[in-house]
BAFIBA-975822 format. One line per 2 residues: number of its first residue (from 1); their letters; for each residue x, y, z of C-alpha. Coordinates in steps of 0.5 Angstrom, whole numbers, plus 500, padded with zeros to 3 digits. Layout:
REM residues N
NUM	A	X Y Z ~ ...;
This chain:
REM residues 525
1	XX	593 859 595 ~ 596 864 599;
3	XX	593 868 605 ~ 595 875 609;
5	XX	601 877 611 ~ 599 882 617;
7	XX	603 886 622 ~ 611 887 618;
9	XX	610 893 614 ~ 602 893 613;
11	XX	597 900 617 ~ 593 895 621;
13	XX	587 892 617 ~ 581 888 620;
15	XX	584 882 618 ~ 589 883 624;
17	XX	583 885 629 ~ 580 878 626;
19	XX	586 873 628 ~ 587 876 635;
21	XX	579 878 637 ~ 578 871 640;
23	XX	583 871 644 ~ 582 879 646;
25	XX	576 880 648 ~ 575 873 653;
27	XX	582 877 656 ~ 578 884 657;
29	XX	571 882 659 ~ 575 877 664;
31	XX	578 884 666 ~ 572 887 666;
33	XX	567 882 670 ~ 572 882 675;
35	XX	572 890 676 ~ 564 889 676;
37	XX	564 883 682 ~ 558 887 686;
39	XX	554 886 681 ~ 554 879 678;
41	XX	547 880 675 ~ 550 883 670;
43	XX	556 878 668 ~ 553 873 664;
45	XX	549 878 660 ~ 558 881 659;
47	XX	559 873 658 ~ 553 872 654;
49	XX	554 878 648 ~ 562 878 648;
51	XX	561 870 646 ~ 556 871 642;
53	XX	561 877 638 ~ 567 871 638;
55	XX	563 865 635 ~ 561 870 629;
57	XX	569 872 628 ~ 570 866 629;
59	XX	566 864 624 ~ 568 869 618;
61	XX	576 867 621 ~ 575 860 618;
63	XX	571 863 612 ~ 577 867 610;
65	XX	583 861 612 ~ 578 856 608;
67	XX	578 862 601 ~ 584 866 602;
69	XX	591 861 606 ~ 594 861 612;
71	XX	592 868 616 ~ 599 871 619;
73	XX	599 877 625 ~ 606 879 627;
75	XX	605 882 634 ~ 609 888 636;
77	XX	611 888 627 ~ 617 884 630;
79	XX	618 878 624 ~ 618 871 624;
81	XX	622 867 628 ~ 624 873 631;
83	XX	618 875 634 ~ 611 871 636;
85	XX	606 871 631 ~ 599 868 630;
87	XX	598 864 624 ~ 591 861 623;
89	XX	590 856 618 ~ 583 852 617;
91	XX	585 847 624 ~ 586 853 628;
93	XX	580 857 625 ~ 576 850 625;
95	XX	578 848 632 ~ 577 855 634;
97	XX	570 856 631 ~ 566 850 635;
99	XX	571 852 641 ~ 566 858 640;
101	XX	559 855 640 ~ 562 851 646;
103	XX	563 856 650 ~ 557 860 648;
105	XX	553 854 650 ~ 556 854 657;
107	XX	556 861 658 ~ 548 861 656;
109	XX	547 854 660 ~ 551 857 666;
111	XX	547 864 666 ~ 541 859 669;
113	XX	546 854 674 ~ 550 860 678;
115	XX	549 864 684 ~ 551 871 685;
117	XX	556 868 690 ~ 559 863 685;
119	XX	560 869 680 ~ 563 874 685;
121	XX	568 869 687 ~ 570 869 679;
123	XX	566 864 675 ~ 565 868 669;
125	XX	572 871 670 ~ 575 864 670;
127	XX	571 861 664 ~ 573 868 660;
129	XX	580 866 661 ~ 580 859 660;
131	XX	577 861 654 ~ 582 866 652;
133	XX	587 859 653 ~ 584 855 649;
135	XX	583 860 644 ~ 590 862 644;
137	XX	592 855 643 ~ 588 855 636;
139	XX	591 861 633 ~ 598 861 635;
141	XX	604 859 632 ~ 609 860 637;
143	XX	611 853 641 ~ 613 858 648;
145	XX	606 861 646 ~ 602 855 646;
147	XX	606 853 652 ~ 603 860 655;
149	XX	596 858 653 ~ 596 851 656;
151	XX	600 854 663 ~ 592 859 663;
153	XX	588 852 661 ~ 591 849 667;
155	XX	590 856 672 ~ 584 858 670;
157	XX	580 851 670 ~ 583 850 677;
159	XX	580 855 680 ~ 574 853 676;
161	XX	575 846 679 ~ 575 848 686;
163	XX	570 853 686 ~ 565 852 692;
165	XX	570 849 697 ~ 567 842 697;
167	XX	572 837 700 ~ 570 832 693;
169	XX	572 839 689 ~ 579 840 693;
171	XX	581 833 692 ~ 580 832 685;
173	XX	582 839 684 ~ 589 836 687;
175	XX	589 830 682 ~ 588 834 677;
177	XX	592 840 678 ~ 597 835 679;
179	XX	597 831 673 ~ 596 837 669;
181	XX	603 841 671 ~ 606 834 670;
183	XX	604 834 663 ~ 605 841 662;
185	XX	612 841 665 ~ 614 834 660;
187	XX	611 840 655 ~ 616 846 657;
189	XX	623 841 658 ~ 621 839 651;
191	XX	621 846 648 ~ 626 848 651;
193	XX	631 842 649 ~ 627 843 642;
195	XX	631 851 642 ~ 637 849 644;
197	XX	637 843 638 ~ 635 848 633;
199	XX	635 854 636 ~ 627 857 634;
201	XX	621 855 636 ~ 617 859 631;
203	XX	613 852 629 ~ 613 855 620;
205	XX	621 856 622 ~ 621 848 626;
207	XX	618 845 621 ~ 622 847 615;
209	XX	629 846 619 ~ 626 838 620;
211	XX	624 837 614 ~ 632 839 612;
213	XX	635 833 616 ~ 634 826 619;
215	XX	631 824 625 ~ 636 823 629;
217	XX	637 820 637 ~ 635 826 641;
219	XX	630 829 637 ~ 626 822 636;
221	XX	628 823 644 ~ 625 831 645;
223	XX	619 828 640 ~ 617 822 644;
225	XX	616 826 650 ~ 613 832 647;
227	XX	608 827 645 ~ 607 824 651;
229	XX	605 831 655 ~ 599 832 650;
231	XX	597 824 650 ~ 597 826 658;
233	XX	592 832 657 ~ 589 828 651;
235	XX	587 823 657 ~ 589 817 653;
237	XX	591 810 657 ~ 594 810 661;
239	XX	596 817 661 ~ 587 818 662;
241	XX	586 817 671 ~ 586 824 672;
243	XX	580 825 668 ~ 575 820 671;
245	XX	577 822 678 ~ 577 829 677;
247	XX	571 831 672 ~ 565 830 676;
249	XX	567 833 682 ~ 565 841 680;
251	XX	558 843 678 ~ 555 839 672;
253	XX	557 847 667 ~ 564 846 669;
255	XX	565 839 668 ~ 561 840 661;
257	XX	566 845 659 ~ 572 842 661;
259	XX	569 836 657 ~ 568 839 651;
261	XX	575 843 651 ~ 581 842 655;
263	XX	582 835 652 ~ 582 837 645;
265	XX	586 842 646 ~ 590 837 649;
267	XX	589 833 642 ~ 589 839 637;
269	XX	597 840 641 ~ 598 832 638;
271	XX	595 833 632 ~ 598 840 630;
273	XX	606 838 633 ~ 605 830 631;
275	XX	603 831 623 ~ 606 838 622;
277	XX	613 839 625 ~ 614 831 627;
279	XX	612 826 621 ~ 618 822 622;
281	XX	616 821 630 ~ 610 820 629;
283	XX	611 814 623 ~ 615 811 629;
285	XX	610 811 635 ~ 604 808 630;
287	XX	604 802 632 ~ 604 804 639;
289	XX	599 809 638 ~ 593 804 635;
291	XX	594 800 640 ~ 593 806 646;
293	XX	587 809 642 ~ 584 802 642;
295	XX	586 801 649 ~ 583 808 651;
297	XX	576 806 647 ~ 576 799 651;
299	XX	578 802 657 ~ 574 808 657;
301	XX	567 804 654 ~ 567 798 659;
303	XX	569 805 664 ~ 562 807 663;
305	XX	559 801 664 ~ 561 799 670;
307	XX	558 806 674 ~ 552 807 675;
309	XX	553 815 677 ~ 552 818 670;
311	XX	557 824 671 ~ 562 819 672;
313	XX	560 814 667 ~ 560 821 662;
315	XX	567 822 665 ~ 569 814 661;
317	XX	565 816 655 ~ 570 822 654;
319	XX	576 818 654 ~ 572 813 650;
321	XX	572 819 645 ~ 579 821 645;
323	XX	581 813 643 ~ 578 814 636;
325	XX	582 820 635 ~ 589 818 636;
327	XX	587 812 632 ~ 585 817 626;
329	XX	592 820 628 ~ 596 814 628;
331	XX	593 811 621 ~ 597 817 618;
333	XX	595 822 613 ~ 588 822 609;
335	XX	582 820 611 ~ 585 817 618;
337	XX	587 824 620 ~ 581 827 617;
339	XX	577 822 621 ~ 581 824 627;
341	XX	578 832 626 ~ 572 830 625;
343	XX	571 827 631 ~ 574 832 635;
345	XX	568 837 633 ~ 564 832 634;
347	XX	565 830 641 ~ 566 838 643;
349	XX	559 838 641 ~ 556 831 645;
351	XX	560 831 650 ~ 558 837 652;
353	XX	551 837 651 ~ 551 829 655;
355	XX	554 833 662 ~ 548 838 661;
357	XX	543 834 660 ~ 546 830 666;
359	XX	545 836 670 ~ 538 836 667;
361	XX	537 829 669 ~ 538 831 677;
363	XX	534 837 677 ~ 529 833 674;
365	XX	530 827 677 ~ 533 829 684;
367	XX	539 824 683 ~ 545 823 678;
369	XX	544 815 681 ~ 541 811 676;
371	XX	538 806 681 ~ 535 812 685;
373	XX	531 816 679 ~ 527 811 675;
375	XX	520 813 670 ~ 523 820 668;
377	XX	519 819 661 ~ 512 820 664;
379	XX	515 826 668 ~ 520 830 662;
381	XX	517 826 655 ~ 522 832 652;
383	XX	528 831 656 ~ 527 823 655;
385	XX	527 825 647 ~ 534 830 648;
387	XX	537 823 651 ~ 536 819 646;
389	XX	539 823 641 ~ 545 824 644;
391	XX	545 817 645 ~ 545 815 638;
393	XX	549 821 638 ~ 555 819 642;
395	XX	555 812 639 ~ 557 815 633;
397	XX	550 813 629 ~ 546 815 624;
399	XX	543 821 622 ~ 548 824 627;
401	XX	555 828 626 ~ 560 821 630;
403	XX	557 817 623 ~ 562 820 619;
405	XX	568 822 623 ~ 568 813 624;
407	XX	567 812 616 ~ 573 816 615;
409	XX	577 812 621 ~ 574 806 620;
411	XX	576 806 611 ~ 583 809 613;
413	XX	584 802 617 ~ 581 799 611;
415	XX	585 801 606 ~ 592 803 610;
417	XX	598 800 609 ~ 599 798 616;
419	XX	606 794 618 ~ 602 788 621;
421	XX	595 786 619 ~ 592 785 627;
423	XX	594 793 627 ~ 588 793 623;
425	XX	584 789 626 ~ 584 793 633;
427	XX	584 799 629 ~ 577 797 626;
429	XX	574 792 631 ~ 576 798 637;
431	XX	572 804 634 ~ 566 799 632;
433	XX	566 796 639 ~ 566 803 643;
435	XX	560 805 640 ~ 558 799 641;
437	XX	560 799 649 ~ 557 807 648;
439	XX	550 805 646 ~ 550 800 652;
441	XX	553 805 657 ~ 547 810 655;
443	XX	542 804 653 ~ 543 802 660;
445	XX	542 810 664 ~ 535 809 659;
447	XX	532 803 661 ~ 533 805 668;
449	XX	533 812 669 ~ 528 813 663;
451	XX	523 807 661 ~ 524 803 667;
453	XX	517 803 672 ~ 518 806 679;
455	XX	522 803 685 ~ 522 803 691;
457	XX	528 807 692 ~ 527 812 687;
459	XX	527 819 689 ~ 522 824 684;
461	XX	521 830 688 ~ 516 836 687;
463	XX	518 841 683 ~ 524 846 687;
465	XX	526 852 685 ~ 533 850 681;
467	XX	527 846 677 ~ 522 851 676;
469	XX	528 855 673 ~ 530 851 668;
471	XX	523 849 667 ~ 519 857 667;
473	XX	526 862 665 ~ 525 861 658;
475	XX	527 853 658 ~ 533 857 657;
477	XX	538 850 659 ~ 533 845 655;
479	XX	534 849 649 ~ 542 850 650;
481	XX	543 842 651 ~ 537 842 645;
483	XX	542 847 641 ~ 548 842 641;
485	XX	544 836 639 ~ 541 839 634;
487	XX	548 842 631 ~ 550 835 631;
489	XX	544 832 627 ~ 545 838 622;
491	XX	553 835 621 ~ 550 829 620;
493	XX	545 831 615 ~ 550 835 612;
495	XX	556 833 613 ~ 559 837 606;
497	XX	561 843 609 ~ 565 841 615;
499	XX	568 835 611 ~ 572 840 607;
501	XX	574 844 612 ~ 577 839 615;
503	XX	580 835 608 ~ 583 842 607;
505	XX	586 843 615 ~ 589 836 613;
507	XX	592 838 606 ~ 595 844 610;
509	XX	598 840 616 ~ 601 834 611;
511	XX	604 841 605 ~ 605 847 609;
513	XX	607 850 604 ~ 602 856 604;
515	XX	603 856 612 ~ 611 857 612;
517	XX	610 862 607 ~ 606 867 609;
519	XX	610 866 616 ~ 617 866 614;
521	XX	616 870 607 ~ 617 869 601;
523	XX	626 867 602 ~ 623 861 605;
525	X	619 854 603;
C-alpha cells in the first residue's frame, strides 16, 4: 500500500505538518523556555502541554504510516536525493510514538524533582532539545540528517549531565561525552566514505544502489565501521563501559530519560541501517553480533548483581536490555527482528519507570544503598507493589510487555538456520538467562530494601520536604512511574496491537518497496 508523497508539487497539507511536528515543536518550545528563564514556573507547565500535543501527533502519525505506507516530506520542495526528506514509515512512527510517552513521563516526573535554579540554567531547554534529536532520528531519511540528530543528542544531554556542577557529574560527563563523540565521529567518517562510494546519502537512493551490486571490500569496510559506531551508542560489550560510569551521576529524572532514549536511538540507527541498507553486511557480522548480544545480557545481569547501589545496579540492567535486541537483530528477518522491536519499546517503558522508582525509593527510604534502607514495606505498601511489577516486568515475565518481545527471539533461535548449532544455543540460553540474573538483581533490592526487618545501619528518616512533595502534590511521581508499569502491563495483556505495528515495521525494513517509491518517485523501484 502506497503512502503520501508531500512537498514536490503538492500546497502544503496536514500531513506534512503531522510528519515534522514532533520535531518542530520540542525546537520552538526550547526556544521559547529559554526566553521565559525568569520564570521557570511556568516551563514545566510549556513542557508538559507541548509533550502532551507531540505524543497525541505522534499517535495519529503511526495510525496513518500503519493504513496508508511510507509518509514522505521534501524540505524546501527540493527532491529526493537531491534534497533532505523525512520518510516515516511504521519503525520510525513506532519508535517516535513511545519516544513520545517517554518524554511526557519525564517532563511530568521532573515537574516534581527540579528547582527553579535548575530550570533557569536549561533543563527543560535541554530536555526539549534532546527530544527534538531523538525525534528527528526517527523520522528522517537522510544519513547526514541522522548524523545532525545524533550530534543534538550528544549536546543536549550533556549538558544535561552536568547540569548542578557536581564534580561525580563532571567526571561522568567526561566519559560520557567522550566515548559518544567517539562514536559519532566513527558515524560522520562513515558517511562521508559512503558519498563519495555512491555519491548520495538519501537512505531510499542507498539502498537501491546497493541492492544493485555486490558487497565488495571497502563497503563491507564502511559497513563494519557504521555499525560499530551505533554498537557503541547502543552500549553493547565491550563498546557499553561508558554507560554504567556515566548514567547514575546526574539527577535520577536524567538518568531515567537518558535510560529510556538515547540508546535506543543508538539501536533504532543499528536496526534501520543494518536491516534496511546493508543486509549483506550484517549477514557477515551474525555470528559476531549473537555473541555480543550474549555477552552484553551476561555482562550486564551479573553487572547488576555485583552492586548494591541501586542506580548503578539499574545502569547494568540497561545494557542487559540492549543484549537481547542485538540478538534479535542477528537472528535476521521475522520473528528475530520482530522481537528486537518489541524489546526496544519494552525497555523504553521499564527502564525508564526503574530510575523513577529508584528516585522514590531514596526519597523514601533516604538512601539509594541497599544495605542502609530496609523495611520500606511497612512504610510505602504502594510503592513496594510498583516495584515488584517492574520487577517482573524487566525479567520479561508474564503478564508483562518483555514476555513477548522474549518469545519472538527465543522462537526465532529455535527455528533459525544458524551457521552452527552452539550459535543457538547461546541465542537461547543468554536471553533465558538475562531474565534469570534480572529477577535476581531485583529480587535481591526486595528482600533487603523492601521485605527485609530493620538493621542497624538503616536510614528511614521523617518525612522532608522532597517527600512530602512526591507524597501530598497529587502523588504526581507515584502516578507518572505507575503510568509506564501500567502501560507495559496493557502490552503484555494485549500485545495484538503493537505486534502488528511491529510485524509491519519488519516487512517494510526487510521490502522497501513502498519506502523508495514514495522517496524517489514512481521512475524508482
Amino acid at each position: 500500500m502506497h503512502g503520501e508523497l508531500v512537498g514536490y508539487k503538492d500546497p502544503v497539507s496536514w500531513s506534512v505538518w503531522l510528519a515534522i511536528l514532533p520535531v518542530v515543536l520540542p525546537l520552538i518550545i526550547s526556544a521559547v523556555i529559554l526566553m521565559l528563564r525568569n520564570r521557570p514556573k511556568a516551563h514545566s507547565v510549556l513542557a508538559i502541554g507541548f509533550m502532551i500535543l507531540t505524543t497525541i501527533l505522534s499517535f495519529i502519525l503511526l495510525v496513518k504510516v500503519n493504513q496508508e505506507g511510507p509518509l514522505v516530506v521534501a524540505m524546501g520542495s527540493w527532491p529526493a536525493p537531491f534534497g533532505i526528506v523525512f520518510t516515516v514509515d511504521s519503525f520510525g512512527a513506532l519508535m517516535n510514538l513511545f519516544a513520545g510517552i517517554v518524554g511526557l513521563a519525564i517532563a511530568i516526573f521532573a515537574s516534581q524533582q527540579t528547582d527553579n535554579s535548575e530550570r533557569r540554567f536549561g533543563f527543560y531547554t535541554l530536555f526539549m532539545l534532546l527530544m527534538a534529536g531523538v525525534q528527528g532520528s526517527f523520522l528522517t531519511g537522510d544519513l547526514f540528517n541522522l548524523y545532525v540528530w545524533f550530534e543534538v543528542m550528544v549536546i543536549a544531554s550533556f549538558g544535561l549531565m552536568i547540569l548542578g556542577g557536581r564534580h561525580k557529574q563532571l567526571d561522568g560527563g567526561v566519559k560520557y561525552a567522550f566515548l559518544n563523540l567517539l562514536a559519532t565521529t566513527f558515524f560522520l567518517i562513515s558517511v562521508g566514505l559512503l558519498y563519495g562510494y555512491l555519491g548520495t546519502l538519501n537512505m531510499a537512493d542507498i539502498q537501491q544502489k546497493l541492492a544493485a551490486q555486490s558487497t565488495d571490500g571497502p563497503l563491507l569496510m564502511i559497513g563494519v565501521l557504521m555499525i560499530t559506531a551505533f554498537l557503541m551508542k547502543a552500549a553493547v560489550f565491550p563498546l557499553s563501559f561508558w554507560l554504567p560510569a556515566s548514567y547514575h551521576t546526574p539527577k535520577i529524572v536524567v538518568s531515567a530519560l537518558f535510560a529510556g532514549l538515547l540508546t535506543k536511538a543508538g539501536a533504532y540507527a543499528l536496526i534501520r541501517i543494518s536491516v534496511m541498507l546493508m543486509p549483506l553486511v550484517l549477514s557477515y557480522m551474525q555470528d559476531v553480533l549473537i555473541i555480543a548480544g550474549a555477552l552484553t545480557i551476561i555482562v550486564g545481569g551479573l553487572g547488576a548483581i555485583a552492586h548494591t547501589d541501586i542506580r548503578r545496579m539499574s545502569n547494568y540492567l540497561v545494557i542487559a536490555g540492549i543484549g537481547n535486541i542485538i540478538i534479535g537483530l542477528a537472528l535476521g528477518i521475522g520473528g528475530g527482528l520482530a522481537g528486537s522491536i518489541l524489546y526496544a519499546v519494552h525497555s523504553m517503558l521499564v527502564m525508564t519507570a526503574l530510575y523513577l522508582v529508584c528516585g522514590l525509593i531514596r526519597v523514601s527510604g533516604g538512601s539509594y544503598d541497599t544495605h542502609r534502607v530496609t523495611s520500606l514495606y511497612r512504610r510505602d505498601p504502594w510503592l513496594a507493589g510498583l516495584f515488584l511489577a517492574l520487577m517482573f516486568a524487566i525479567a520479561g515475565l508474564p503478564p508483562f510487555s518483555g514476555l513477548w518481545a522474549k518469545v519472538y527471539i527465543v522462537e526465532a533461535a529455535v527455528v533459525s538456520d544458524l551457521s552452527a548449532t552452539y550459535l543457538t544455543v547461546i541465542s537461547v540460553f543468554s536471553v533465558l538467562l538475562g531474565g534469570f540474573l534480572s529477577l535476581l538483581a531485583l529480587g535481591r533490592v526486595w528482600i533487603h530494601m523492601f521485605w527485609g526487618e530493620r538493621l542497624p545501619l538503616a536510614i528511614l528518616p521523617p518525612p522532608t520536604a522532597d517527600r512530602t512533595a512526591l507524597y501530598y502534590q497529587g502523588g504526581i511521581p507515584y502516578m507518572t512511574a505507575f503510568f509506564l508499569v501500567a502501560l507495559s502491563f496493557a502490552i503484555g495483556i494485549f500485545p495484538a496491537p503493537l505486534i502488528d505495528s511491529a510485524e509491519l515495521a519488519v516487512r517494510g525494513l526487510i521490502n522497501p518497496t513502498d519506502y523508495i517509491l514514495n522517496t524517489l518517485g514512481e521512475g524508482h523501484h
